[in-house]
matplotlib code that plots the C-alpha trace (Angstrom):
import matplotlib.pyplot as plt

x = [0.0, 1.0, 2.3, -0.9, -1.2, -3.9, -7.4, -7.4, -4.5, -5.7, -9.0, -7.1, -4.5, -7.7, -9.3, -6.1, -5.7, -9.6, -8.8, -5.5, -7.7, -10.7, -8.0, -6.4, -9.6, -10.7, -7.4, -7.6, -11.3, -10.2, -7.0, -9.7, -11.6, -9.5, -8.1, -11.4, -12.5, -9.0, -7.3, -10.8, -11.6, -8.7, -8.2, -12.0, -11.7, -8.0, -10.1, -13.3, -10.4, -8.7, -11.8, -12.9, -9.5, -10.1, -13.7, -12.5, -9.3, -8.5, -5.3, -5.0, -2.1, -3.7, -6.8, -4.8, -2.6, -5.9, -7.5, -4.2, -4.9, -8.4, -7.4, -4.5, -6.3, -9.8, -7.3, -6.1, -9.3, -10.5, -6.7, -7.5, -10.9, -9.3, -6.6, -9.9, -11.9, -8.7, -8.0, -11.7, -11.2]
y = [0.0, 3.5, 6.1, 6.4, 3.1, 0.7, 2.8, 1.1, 3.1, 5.9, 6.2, 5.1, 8.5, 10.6, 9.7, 9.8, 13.8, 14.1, 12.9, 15.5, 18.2, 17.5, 16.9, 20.1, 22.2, 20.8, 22.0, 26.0, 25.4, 24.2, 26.7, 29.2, 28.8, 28.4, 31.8, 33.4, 32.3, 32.8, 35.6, 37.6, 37.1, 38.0, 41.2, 42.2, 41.9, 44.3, 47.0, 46.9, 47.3, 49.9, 52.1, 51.2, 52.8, 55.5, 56.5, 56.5, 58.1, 61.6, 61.9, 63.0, 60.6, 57.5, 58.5, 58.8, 55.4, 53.6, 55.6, 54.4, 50.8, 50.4, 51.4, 49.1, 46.7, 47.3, 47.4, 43.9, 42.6, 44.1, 42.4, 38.9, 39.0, 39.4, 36.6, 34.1, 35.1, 34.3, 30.8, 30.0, 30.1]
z = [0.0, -0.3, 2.4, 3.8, 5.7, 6.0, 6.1, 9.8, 10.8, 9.3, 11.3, 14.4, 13.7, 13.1, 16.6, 18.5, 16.9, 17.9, 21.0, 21.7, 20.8, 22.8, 25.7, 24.8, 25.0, 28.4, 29.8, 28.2, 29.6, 33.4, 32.9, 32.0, 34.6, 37.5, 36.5, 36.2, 39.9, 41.6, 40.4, 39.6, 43.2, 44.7, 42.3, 43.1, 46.9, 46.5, 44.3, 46.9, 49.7, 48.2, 47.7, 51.2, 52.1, 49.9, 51.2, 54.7, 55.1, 56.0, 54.8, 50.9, 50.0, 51.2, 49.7, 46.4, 47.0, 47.5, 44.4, 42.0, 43.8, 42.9, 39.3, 38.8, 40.5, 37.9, 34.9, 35.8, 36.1, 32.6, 31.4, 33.2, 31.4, 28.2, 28.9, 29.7, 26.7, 24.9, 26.6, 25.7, 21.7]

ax = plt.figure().add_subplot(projection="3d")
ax.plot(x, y, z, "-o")
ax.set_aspect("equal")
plt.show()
């Protein structure tokens, strides 16, 4: 037979690919997803901190600290949310 095998071993090669990819998308899913609900927590309790901070204090400098903190801490969030979207393709 030619270079192409036995149809067998061709249909055998097709669902061992099928396979890898289905195997490959359940990990960008679980990656995904573990992301999502660790990091976005995490960042989401900092920013609500921060502004906390922010509300509260009397003195201008923490109130801008905590300001720049709930910003860098929304950016990442906005950036994290891009990353999942992107691991979900």
């Amino acid at each position: 037979m030619g270079r192409s095998g036995r149809p067998g071993q061709r249909q055998h090669h097709r669902d061992f690919q099928q396979g890898a990819q289905a195997h490959q998308e359940a990990d960008r899913e679980r990656i995904a997803r573990d992301i999502h609900d660790l990091l976005g927590q995490s960042l989401t309790v900092v920013a609500l901190k921060a502004q906390i901070i922010e509300r509260l204090s009397a003195d201008p400098h923490n109130k801008q600290q905590a300001a720049e903190i709930t910003a860098i801490s929304r950016q990442a969030i906005g950036e994290l949310r891009y990353t999942v979207a992107q691991l979900r393709c």
